[in-house]
One Martini backbone bead per residue (centre of mass of N, CA, C, O) as a GRO file, in nm:
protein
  147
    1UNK     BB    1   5.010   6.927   4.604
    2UNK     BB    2   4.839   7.039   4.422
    3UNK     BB    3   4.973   7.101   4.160
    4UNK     BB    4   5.052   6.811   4.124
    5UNK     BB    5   4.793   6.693   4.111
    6UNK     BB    6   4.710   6.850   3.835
    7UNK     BB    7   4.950   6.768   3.666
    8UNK     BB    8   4.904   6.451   3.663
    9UNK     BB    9   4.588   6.503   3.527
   10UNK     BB   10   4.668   6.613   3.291
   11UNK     BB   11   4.858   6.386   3.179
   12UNK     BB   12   4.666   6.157   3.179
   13UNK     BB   13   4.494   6.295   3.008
   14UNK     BB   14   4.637   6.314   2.789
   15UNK     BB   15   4.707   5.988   2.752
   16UNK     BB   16   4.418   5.941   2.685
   17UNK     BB   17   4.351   6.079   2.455
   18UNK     BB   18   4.590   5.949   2.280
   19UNK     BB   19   4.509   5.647   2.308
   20UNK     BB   20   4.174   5.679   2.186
   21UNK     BB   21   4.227   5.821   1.958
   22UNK     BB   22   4.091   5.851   1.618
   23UNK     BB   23   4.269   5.769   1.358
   24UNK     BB   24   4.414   5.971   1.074
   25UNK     BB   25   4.315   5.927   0.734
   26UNK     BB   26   4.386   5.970   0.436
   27UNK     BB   27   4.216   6.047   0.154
   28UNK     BB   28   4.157   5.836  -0.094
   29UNK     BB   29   4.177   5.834  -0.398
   30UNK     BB   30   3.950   5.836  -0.693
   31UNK     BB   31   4.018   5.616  -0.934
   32UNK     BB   32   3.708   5.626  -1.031
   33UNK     BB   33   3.593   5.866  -1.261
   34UNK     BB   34   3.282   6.026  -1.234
   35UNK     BB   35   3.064   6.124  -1.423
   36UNK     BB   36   2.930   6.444  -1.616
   37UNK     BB   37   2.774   6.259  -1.798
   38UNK     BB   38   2.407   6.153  -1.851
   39UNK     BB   39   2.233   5.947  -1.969
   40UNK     BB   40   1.911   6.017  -2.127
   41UNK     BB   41   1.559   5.957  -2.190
   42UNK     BB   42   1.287   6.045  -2.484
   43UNK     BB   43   1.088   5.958  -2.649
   44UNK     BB   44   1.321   5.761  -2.758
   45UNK     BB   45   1.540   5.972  -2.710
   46UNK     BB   46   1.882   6.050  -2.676
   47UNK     BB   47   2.063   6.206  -2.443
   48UNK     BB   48   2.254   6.502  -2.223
   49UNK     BB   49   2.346   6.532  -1.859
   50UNK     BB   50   2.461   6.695  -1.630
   51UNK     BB   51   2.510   6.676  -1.262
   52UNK     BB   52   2.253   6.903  -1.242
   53UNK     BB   53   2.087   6.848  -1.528
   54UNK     BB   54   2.201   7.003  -1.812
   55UNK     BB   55   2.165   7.046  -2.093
   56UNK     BB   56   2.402   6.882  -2.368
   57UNK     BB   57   2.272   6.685  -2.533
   58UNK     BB   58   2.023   6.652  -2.705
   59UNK     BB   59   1.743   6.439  -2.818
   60UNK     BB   60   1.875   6.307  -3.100
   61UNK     BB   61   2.174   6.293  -3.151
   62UNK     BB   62   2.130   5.973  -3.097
   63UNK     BB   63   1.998   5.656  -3.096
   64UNK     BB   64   2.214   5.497  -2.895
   65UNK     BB   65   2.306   5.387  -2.572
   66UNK     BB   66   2.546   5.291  -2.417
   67UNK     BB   67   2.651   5.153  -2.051
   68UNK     BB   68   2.876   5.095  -1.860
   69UNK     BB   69   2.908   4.992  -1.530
   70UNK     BB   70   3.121   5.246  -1.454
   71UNK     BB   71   3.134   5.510  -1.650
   72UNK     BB   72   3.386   5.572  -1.857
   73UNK     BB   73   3.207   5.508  -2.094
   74UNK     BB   74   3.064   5.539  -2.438
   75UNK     BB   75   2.834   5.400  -2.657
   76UNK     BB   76   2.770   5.559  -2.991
   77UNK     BB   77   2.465   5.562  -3.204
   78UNK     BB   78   2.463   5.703  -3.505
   79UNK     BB   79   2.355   5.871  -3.722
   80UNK     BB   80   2.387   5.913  -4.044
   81UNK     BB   81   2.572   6.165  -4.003
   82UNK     BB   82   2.720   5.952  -3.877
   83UNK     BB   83   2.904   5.721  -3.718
   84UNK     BB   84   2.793   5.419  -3.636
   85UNK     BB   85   3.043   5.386  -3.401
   86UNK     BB   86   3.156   5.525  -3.066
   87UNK     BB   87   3.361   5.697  -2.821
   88UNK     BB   88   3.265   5.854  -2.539
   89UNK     BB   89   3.362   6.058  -2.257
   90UNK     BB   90   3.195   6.083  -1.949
   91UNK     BB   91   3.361   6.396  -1.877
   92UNK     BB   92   3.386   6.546  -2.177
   93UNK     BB   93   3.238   6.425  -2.459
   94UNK     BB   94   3.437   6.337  -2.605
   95UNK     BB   95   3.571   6.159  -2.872
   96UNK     BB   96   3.737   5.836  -2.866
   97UNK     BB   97   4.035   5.834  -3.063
   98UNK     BB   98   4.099   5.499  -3.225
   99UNK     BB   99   3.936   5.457  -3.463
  100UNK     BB  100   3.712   5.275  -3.641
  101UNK     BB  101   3.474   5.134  -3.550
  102UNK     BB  102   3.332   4.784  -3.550
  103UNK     BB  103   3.194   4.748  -3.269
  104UNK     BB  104   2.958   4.737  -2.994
  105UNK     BB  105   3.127   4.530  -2.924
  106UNK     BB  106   3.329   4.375  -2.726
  107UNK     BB  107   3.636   4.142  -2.793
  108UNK     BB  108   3.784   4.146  -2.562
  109UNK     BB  109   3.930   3.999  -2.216
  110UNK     BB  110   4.183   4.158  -2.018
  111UNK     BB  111   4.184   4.195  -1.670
  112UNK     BB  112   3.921   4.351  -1.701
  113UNK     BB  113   3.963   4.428  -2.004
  114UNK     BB  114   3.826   4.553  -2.248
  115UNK     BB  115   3.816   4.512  -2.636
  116UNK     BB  116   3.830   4.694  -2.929
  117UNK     BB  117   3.745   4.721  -3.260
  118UNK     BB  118   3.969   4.878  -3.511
  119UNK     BB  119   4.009   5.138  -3.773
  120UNK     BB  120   4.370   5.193  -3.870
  121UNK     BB  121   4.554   5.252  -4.098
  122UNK     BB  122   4.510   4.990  -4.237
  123UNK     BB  123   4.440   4.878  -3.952
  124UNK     BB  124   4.431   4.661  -3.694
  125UNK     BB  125   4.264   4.740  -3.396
  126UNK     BB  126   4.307   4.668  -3.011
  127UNK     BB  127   4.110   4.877  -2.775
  128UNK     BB  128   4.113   5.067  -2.469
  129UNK     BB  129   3.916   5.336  -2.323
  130UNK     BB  130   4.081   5.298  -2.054
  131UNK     BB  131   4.408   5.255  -2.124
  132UNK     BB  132   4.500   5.288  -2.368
  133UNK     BB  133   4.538   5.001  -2.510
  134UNK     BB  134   4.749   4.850  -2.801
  135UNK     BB  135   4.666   4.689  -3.064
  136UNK     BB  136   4.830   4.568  -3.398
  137UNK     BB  137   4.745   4.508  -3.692
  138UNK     BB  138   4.733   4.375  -4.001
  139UNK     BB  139   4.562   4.284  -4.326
  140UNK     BB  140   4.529   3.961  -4.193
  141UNK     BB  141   4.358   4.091  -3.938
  142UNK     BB  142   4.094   4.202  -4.012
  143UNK     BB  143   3.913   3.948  -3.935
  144UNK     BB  144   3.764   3.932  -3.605
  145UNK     BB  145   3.686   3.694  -3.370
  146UNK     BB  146   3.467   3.545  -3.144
  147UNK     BB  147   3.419   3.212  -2.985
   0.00000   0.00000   0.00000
């Protein structure tokens, strides 16, 4: 009777436990990958330090850093011995090469994607440095303007 009572007790405990058990769930991945390089200003002069803080692109690489809310890329103003403006990946630093940047200023925007005008093989080009989605455009569309 005793070994009973134990054996229905044990049993009973298995069942509370697993009935009341905090469900696990597999952690979701991080759609949004966060910036690996982080701009810092100093002196009126903007530089990039990685997530250590390790200065990785000294103060004065370029003139001025713009920032998207998201910080999936910058919009980077560069200095006279630079092009213009240009858009660096904010995980690897590298330039992304969508063709020569005509504003720093995003000129259309389709389903919360920005998109910027570029030109490339003396093409209009309209390009999203989120998604690489880009529209060609000829020469009769060299000039484009947001209304």
């Amino acid at each position: 009777m005793n070994l009973m009572i134990r054996l229905l007790s044990c049993v009973l405990l298995y069942l509370c436990a697993t009935a009341y058990a905090p469900q696990i769930h597999a952690q979701q991945p991080d759609t949004n990958p966060k910036p690996l390089l982080v701009p810092f200003q100093i002196d009126g002069k903007w530089g990039l330090m990685d997530t250590l803080g390790h200065e990785v692109k000294a103060p004065g690489f370029c003139k001025y850093i713009e920032i998207p809310d998201d910080f999936s890329y910058y919009v980077i103003y560069g200095n006279d011995d630079a092009p213009r403006y240009w858009l660096m990946d904010s995980r690897s630093g590298e330039r992304i090469d969508l063709g020569d940047l005509k504003s720093s200023e995003p000129i259309l925007k389709i389903d919360e994607v920005w998109f910027y005008q570029f030109e490339k093989d003396n093409k209009t080009v309209l390009s999203s440095p989120i998604t690489l989605e880009s529209y060609v455009f000829d020469d009769r569309y060299r000039r484009i303007e947001a209304i």
